[in-house]
OpenMM code with the backbone's topology and positions (N, CA, C; nanometers):
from openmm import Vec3, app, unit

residues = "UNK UNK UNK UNK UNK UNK UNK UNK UNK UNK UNK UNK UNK UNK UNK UNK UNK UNK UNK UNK UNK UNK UNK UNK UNK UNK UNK UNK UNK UNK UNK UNK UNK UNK UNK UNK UNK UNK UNK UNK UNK UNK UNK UNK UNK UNK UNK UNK UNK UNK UNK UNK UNK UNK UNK UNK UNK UNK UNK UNK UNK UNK UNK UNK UNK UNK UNK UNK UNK UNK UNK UNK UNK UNK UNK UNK UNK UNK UNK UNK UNK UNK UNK UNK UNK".split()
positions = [
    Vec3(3.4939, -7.3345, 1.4939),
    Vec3(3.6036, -7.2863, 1.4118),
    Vec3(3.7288, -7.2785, 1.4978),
    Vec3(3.8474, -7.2953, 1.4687),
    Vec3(3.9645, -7.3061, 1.5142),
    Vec3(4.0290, -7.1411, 1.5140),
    Vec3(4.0158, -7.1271, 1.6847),
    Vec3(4.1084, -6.9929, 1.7094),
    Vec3(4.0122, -6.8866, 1.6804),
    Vec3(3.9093, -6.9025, 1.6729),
    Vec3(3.7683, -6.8082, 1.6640),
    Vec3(3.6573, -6.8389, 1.7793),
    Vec3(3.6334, -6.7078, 1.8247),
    Vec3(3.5608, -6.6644, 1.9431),
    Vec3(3.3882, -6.6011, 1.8878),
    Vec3(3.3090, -6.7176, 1.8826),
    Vec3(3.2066, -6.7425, 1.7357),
    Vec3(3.0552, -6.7165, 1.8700),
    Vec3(2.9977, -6.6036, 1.8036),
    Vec3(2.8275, -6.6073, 1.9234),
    Vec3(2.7857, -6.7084, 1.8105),
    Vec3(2.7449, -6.8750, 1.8820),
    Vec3(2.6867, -6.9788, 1.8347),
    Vec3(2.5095, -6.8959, 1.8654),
    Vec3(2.4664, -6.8365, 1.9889),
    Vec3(2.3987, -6.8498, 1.9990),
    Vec3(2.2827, -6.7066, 1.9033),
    Vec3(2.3506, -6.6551, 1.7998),
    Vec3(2.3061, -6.5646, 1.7356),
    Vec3(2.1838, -6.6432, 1.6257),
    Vec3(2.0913, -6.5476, 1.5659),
    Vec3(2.0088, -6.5791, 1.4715),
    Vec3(2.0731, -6.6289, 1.3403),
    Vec3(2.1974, -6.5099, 1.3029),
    Vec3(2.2551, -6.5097, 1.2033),
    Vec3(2.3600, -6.6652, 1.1541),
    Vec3(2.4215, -6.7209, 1.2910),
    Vec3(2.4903, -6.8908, 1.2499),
    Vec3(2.5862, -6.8489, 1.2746),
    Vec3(2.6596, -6.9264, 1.1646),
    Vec3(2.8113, -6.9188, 1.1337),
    Vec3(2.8453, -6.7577, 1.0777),
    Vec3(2.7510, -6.7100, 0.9797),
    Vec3(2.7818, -6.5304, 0.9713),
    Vec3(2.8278, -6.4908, 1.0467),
    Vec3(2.7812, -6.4729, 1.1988),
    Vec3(2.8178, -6.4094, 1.3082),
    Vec3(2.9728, -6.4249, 1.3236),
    Vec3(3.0169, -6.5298, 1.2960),
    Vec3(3.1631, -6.5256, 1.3232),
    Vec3(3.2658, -6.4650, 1.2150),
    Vec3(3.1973, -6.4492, 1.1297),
    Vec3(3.3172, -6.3748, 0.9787),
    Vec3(3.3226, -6.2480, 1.0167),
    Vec3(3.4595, -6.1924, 1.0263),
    Vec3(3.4911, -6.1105, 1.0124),
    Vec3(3.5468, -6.0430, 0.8954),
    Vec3(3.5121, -5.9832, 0.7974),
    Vec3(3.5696, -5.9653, 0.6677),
    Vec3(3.6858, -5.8355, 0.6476),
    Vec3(3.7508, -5.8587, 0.5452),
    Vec3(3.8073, -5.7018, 0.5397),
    Vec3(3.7573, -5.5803, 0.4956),
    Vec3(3.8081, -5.4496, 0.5645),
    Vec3(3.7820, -5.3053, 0.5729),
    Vec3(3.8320, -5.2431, 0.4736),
    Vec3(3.7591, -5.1772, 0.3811),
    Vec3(3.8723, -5.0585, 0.3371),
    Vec3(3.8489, -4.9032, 0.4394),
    Vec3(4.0154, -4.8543, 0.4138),
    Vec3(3.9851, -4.7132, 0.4825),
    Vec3(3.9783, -4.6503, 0.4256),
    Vec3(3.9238, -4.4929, 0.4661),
    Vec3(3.9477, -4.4038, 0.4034),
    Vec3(3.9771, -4.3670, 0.2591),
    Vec3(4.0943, -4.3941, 0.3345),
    Vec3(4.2157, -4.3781, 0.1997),
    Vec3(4.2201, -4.4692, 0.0513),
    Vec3(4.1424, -4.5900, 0.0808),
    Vec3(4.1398, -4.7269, -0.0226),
    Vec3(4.2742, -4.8478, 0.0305),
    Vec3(4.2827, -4.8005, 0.1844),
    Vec3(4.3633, -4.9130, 0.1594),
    Vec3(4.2955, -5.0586, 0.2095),
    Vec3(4.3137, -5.1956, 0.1634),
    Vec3(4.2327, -5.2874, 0.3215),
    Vec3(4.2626, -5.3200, 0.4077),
    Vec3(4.2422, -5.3081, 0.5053),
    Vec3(4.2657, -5.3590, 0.6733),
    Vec3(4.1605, -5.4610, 0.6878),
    Vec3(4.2707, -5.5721, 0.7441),
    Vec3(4.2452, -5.6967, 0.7843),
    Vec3(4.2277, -5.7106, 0.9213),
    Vec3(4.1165, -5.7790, 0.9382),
    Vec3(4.1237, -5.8081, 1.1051),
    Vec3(4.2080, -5.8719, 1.1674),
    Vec3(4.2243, -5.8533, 1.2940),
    Vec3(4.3439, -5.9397, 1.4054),
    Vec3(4.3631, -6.0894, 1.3472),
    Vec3(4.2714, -6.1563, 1.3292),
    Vec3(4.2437, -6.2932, 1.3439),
    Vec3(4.2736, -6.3238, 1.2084),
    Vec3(4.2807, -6.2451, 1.0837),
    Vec3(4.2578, -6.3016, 0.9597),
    Vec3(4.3810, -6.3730, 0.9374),
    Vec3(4.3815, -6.4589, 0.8679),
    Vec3(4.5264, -6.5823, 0.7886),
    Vec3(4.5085, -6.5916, 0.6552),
    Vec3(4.6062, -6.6052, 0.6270),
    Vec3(4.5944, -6.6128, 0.4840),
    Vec3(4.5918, -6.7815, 0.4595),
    Vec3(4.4971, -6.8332, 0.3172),
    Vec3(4.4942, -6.9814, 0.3289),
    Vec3(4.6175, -7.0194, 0.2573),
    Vec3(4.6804, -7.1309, 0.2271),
    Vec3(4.8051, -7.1962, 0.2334),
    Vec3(4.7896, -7.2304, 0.0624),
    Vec3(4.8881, -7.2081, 0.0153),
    Vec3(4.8802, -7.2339, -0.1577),
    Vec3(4.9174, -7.4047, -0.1513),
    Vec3(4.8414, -7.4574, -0.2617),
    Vec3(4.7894, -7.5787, -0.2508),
    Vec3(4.9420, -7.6472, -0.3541),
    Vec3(4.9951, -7.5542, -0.4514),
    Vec3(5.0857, -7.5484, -0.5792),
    Vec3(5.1866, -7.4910, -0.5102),
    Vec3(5.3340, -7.5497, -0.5209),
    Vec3(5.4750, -7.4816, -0.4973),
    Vec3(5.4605, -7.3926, -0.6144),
    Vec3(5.5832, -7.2649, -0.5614),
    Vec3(5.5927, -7.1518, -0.6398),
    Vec3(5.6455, -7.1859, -0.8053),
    Vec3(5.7520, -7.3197, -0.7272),
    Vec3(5.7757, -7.3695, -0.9495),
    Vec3(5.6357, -7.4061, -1.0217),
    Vec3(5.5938, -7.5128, -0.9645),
    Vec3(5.4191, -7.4882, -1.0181),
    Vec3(5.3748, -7.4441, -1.0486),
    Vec3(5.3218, -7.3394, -1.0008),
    Vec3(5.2986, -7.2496, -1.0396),
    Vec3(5.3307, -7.1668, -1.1359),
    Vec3(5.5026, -7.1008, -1.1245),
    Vec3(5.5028, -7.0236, -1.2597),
    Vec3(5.5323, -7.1828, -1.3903),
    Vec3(5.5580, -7.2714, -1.3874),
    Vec3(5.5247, -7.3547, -1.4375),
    Vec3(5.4025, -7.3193, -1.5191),
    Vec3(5.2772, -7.3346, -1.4612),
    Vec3(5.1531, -7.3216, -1.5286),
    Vec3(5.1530, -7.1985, -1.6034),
    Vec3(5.1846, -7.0619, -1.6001),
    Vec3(5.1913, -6.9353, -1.6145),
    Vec3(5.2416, -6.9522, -1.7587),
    Vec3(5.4027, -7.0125, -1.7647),
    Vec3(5.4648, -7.0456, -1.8600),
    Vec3(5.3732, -7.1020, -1.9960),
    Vec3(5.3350, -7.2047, -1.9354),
    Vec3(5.2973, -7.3011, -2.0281),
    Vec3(5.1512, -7.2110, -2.1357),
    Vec3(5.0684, -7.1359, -2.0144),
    Vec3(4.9773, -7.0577, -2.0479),
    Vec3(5.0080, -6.9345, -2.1577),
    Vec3(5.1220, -6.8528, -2.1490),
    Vec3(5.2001, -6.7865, -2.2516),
    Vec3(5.2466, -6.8276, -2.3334),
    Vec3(5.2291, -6.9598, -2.3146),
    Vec3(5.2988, -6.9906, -2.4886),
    Vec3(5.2098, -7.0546, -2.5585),
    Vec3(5.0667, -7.0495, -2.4826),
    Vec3(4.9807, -7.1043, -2.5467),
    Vec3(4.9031, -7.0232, -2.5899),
    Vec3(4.8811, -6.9067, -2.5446),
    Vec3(4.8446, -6.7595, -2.5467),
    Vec3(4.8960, -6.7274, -2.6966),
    Vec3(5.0647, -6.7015, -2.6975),
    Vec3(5.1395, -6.6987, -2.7625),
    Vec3(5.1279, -6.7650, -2.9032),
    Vec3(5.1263, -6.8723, -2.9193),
    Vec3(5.1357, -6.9622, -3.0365),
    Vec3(5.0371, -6.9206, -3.1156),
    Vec3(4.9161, -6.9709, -2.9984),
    Vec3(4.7472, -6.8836, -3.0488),
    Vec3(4.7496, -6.7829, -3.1417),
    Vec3(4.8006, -6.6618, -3.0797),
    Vec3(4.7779, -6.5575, -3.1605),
    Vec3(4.8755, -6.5364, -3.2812),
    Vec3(5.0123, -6.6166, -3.2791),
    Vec3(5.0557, -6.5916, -3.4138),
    Vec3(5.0306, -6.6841, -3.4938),
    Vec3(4.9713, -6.7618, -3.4659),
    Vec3(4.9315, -6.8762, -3.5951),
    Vec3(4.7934, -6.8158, -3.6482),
    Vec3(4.7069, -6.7308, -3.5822),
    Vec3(4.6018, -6.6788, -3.6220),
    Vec3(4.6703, -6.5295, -3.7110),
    Vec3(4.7394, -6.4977, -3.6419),
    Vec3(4.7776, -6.3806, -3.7534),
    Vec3(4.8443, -6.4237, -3.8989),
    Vec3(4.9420, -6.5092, -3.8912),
    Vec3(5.0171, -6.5486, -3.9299),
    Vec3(4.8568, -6.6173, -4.0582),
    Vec3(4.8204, -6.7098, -4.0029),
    Vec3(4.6813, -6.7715, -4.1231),
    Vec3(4.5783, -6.6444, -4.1818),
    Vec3(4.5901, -6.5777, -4.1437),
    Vec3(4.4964, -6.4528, -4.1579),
    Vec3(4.5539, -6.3824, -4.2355),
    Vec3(4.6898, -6.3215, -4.2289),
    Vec3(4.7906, -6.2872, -4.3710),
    Vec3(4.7866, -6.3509, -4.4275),
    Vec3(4.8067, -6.4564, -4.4016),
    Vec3(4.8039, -6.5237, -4.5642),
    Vec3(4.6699, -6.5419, -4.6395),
    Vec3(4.6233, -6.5757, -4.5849),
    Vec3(4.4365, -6.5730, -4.6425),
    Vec3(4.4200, -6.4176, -4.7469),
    Vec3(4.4573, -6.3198, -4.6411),
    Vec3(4.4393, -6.1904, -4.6790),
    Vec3(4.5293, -6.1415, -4.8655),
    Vec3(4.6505, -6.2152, -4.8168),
    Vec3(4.7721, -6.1837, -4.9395),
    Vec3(4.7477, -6.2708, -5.0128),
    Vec3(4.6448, -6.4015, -5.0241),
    Vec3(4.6958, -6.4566, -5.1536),
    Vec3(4.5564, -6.5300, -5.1750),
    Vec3(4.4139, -6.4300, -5.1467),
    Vec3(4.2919, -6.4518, -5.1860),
    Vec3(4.2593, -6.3737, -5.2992),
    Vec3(4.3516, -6.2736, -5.3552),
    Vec3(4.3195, -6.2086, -5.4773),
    Vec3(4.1724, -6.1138, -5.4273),
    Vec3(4.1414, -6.0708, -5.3768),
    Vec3(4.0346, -5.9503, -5.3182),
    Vec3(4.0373, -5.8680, -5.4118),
    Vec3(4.1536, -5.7852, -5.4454),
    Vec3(4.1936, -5.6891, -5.4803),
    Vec3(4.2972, -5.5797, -5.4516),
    Vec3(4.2695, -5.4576, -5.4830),
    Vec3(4.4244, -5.3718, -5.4571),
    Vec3(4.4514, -5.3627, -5.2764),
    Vec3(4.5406, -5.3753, -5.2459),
    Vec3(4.5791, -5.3922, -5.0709),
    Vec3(4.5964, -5.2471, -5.0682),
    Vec3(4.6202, -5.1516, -5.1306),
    Vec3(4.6545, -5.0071, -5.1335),
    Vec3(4.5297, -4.9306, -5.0731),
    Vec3(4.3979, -4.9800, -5.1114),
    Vec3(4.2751, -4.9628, -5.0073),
    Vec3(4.2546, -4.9428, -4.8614),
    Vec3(4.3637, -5.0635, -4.8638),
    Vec3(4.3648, -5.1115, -4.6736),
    Vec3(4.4125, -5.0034, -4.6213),
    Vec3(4.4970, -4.9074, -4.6547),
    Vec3(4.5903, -4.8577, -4.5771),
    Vec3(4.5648, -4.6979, -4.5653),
] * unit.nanometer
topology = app.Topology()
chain = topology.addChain("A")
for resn in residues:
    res = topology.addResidue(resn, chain)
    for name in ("N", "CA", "C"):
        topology.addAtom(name, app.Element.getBySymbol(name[0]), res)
């Protein structure tokens, strides 16, 4: 591993070398010396790009379902709507 100081010669392997994060006490996490964060694969427009696109798909979703569902509801003749409420 790159920039890791790894006992090859342990039972455990490659385990031996992970160091994971801590919580303290308190709930906060502490990261070890060595930890990095990995590199986002998507620029930040990309990203909220995707976000976007996901809310309005989210979005559309649910008012075309409400939106078909009133109407189903208002003009299936059921009966008195004064029930519903």
């Amino acid at each position: 591993m790159l920039g890791h100081s790894c006992n090859r010669g342990s039972t455990r392997g490659i385990l031996s070398c992970m160091k994971l994060p801590s919580v303290n006490p308190v709930g906060l996490v502490e990261h070890p010396d060595d930890y990095t964060r990995t590199v986002r694969v998507y620029s930040p427009g990309v990203r909220m790009g995707a976000v976007v696109v996901l809310a309005a798909f989210v979005t559309v979703s649910l008012a075309t379902t409400a939106f078909s569902l009133g109407t189903y509801c208002l003009t299936s003749g059921t009966g008195p709507v004064g029930l519903l409420f």
